[in-house]
C-alpha positions in Angstrom: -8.9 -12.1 -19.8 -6.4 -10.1 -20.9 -4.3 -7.3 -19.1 -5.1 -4.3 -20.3 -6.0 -1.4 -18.1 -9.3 -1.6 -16.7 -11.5 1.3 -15.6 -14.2 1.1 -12.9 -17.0 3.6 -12.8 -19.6 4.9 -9.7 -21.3 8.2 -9.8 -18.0 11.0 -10.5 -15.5 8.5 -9.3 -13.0 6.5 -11.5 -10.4 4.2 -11.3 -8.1 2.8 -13.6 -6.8 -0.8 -12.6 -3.4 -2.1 -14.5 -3.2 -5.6 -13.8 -0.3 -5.8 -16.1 1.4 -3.0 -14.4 2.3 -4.7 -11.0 -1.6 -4.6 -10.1 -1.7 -1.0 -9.2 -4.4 1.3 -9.3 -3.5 3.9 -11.7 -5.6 7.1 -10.9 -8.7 7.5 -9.1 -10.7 11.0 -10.1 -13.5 12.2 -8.4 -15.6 14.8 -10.4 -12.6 14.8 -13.1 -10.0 15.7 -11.2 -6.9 13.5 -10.6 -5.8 12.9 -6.6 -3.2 10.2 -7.7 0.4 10.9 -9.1 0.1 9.6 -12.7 3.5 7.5 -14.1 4.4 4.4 -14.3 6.0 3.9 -10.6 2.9 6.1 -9.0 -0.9 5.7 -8.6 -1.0 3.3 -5.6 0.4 -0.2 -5.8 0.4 -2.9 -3.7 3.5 -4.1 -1.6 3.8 -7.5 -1.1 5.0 -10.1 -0.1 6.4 -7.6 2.0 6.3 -3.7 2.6 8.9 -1.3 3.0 12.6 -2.5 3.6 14.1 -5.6 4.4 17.5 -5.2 6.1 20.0 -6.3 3.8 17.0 -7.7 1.8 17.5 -10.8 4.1 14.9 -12.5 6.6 14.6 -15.4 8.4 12.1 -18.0 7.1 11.5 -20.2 10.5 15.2 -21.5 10.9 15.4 -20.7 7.1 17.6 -17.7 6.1 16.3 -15.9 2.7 17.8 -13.6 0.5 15.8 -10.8 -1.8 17.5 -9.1 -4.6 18.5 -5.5 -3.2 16.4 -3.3 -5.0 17.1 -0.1 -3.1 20.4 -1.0 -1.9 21.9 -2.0 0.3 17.9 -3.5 1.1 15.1 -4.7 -0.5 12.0 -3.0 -0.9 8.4 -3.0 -1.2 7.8 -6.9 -2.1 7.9 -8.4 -5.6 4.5 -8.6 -7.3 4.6 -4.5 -8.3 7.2 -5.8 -10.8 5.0 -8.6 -12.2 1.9 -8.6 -14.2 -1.5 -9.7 -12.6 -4.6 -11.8 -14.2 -7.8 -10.8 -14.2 -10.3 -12.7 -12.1 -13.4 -10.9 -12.2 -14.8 -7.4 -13.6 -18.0 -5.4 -13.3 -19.2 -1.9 -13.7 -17.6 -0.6 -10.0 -15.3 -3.7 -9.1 -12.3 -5.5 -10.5 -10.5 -8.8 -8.7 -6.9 -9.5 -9.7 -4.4 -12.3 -8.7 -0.9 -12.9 -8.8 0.9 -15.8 -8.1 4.3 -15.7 -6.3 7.0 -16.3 -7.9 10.8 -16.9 -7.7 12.9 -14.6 -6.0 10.3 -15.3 -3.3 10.8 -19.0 -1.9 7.7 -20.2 -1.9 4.3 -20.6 -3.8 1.4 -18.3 -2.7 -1.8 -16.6 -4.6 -2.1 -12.9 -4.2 -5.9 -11.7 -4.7 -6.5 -7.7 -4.8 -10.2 -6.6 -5.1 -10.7 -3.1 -6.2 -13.9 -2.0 -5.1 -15.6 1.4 -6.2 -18.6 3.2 -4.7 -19.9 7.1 -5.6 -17.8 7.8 -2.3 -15.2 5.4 -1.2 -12.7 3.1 -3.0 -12.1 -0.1 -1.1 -8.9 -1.9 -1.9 -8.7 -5.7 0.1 -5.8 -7.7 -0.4 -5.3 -11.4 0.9 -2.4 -14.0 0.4 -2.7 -17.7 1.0 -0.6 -21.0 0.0 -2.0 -24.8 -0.1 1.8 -25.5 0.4 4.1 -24.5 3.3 3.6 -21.7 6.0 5.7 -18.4 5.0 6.2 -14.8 6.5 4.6 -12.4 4.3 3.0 -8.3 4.7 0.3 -6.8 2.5 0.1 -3.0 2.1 -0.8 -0.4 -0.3 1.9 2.9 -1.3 -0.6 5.5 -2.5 0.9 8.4 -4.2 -1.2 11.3 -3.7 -1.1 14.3 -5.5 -0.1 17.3 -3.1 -2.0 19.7 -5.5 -5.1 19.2 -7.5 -3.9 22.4 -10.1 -5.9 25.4 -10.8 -5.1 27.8 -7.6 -6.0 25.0 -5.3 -3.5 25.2 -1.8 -1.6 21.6 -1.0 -2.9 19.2 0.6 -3.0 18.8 4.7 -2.0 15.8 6.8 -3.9 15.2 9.7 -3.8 11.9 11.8 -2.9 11.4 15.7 -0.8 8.3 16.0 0.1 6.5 19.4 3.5 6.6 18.8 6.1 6.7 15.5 8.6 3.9 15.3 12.2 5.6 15.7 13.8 5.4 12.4 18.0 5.1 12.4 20.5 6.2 9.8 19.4 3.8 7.5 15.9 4.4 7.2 14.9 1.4 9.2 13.3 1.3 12.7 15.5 0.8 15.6 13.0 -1.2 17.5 12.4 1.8 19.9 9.1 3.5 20.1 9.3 7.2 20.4 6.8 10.2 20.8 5.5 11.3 17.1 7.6 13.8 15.5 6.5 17.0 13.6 7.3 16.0 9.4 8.5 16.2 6.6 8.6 12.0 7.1 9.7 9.2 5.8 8.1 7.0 8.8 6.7 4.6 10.5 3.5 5.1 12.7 1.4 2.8 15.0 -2.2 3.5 15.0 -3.5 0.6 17.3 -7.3 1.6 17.0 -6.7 1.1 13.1 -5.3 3.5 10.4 -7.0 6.7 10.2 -5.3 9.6 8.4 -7.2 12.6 6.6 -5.9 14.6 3.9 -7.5 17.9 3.0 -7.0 19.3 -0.2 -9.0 23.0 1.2 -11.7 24.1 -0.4 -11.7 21.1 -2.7 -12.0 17.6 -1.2 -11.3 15.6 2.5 -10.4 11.8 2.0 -9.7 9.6 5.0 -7.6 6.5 4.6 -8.7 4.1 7.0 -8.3 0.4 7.7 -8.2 -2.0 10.5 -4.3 -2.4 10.4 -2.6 -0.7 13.0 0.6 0.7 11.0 1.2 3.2 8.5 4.0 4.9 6.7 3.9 8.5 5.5 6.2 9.7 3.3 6.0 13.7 2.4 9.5 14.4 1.0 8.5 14.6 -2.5 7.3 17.9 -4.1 4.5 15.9 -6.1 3.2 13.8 -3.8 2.3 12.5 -0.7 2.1 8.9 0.2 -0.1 7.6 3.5 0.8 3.5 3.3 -1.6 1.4 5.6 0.5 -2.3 6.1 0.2 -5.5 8.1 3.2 -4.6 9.8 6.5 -2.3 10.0 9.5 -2.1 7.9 11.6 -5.0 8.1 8.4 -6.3 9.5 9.5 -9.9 8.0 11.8 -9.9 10.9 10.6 -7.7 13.5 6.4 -8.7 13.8 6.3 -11.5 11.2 3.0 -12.6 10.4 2.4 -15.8 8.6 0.8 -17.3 5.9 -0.4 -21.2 6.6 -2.5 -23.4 4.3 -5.5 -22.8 7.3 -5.2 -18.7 7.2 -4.3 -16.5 4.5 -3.6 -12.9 5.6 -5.8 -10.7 4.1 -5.7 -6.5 5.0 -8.1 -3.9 4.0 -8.1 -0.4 3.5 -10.6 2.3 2.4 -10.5 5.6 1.0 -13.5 7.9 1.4 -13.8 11.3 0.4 -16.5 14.4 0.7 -16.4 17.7 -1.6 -15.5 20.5 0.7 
């Protein structure tokens, strides 16, 4: 199948997929209005093999150091398959399944599967990586860009979630390793939510939508006049040295999140 955008229908709700965009969801409208940032960069795409920075772009790969190309110097950021273009595995009415296999600068060979799953009330995004070859560090995570207004006279949107505690972020946008007390916004940070993800954003008088998933981290980043991003992830920044999860031949890492939303 080809690349081209793909759009996935249930009830009012709509979303475009763009495999050959870094296999990012493109907009998602409910009732015909747009909650995603539109642009090339926006929408919501996926971050892997990692999410977030990577100090100095470097990591160690069991006794293996690596280096990634320094994309938001002086780190990396936000993994490499939002710069490649995806296949298409699968398409119906309400879901889409795209992969993407890694390639160099990462180190190793992996498959990436994204499914994109649409209901009249929820968008479901799950996202796994696994290898038949050798074991790897990886993350999986989406970066959402939602828009702060929906236009007309509408008011911007509200935050509301209760972390357990926000990962103290240093001069370099990093986390220090300390745990501190969550801090009153705007943010560009790191949150642990160890019941599992669970942020709502109220646009008032026109639509709730939760972001929920079973993964226990989430960035938020609000210091952006268009948009708002709320990033569920496998793990923290710098993650693929600080809580490394891996990837073996017996155990892919796969991550879910869902996005569910009532009229207000």
């Amino acid at each position: 199948m080809s690349n081209e955008d793909i759009t996935l229908t249930a009830g009012d709700a709509e979303v475009t997929v763009q495999p050959g965009n870094g296999g990012r969801v493109g907009g998602l409208r409910v009732g015909g209005v747009e909650l995603l940032r539109q642009g090339e960069r926006f929408g919501c795409f996926p971050m892997v093999p990692w999410c977030g920075r990577i100090r100095d772009g470097r990591f160690l790969d069991g006794a293996v150091g690596r280096q990634m190309p320094l994309n938001a110097p002086p780190n990396a950021i936000h993994g490499t398959a939002r710069d490649g273009a995806w296949k298409v595995a699968r398409v119906t009415a309400d879901e889409a399944v795209i992969t993407y296999d890694l390639v160099d600068p990462w180190p190793h060979s992996g498959r990436v599967t994204q499914v994109v799953s649409l209901a009249e009330d929820c968008l479901t995004l799950t996202m796994s990586v696994e290898t038949y070859d050798s074991s790897f560090p990886a993350q999986v995570g989406w970066h959402p860009w939602f828009n702060r207004n929906l236009g007309g006279d509408s008011e911007d949107v509200r935050l509301d979630f209760t972390p357990a505690w926000q990962e103290e972020r240093g001069a370099d946008h990093l986390p220090t390793g300390r745990r501190i007390d969550p801090e009153p916004g705007p943010w560009d940070d790191c949150f642990g939510m160890p019941g599992g993800v669970d942020v709502t954003l109220t646009w008032p008088g026109r639509l709730e939508l939760k972001v929920a998933s079973r993964e226990e981290w989430v960035v938020v980043y609000d210091e952006q006049e268009a948009a708002v991003c709320v990033e569920p992830q496998t793990g923290p920044p710098n993650g693929l040295n600080t809580h490394p999860r891996l990837v073996t031949p017996l155990e892919p890492l796969e991550a879910t999140t869902t996005w569910s939303w009532t009229r207000l």
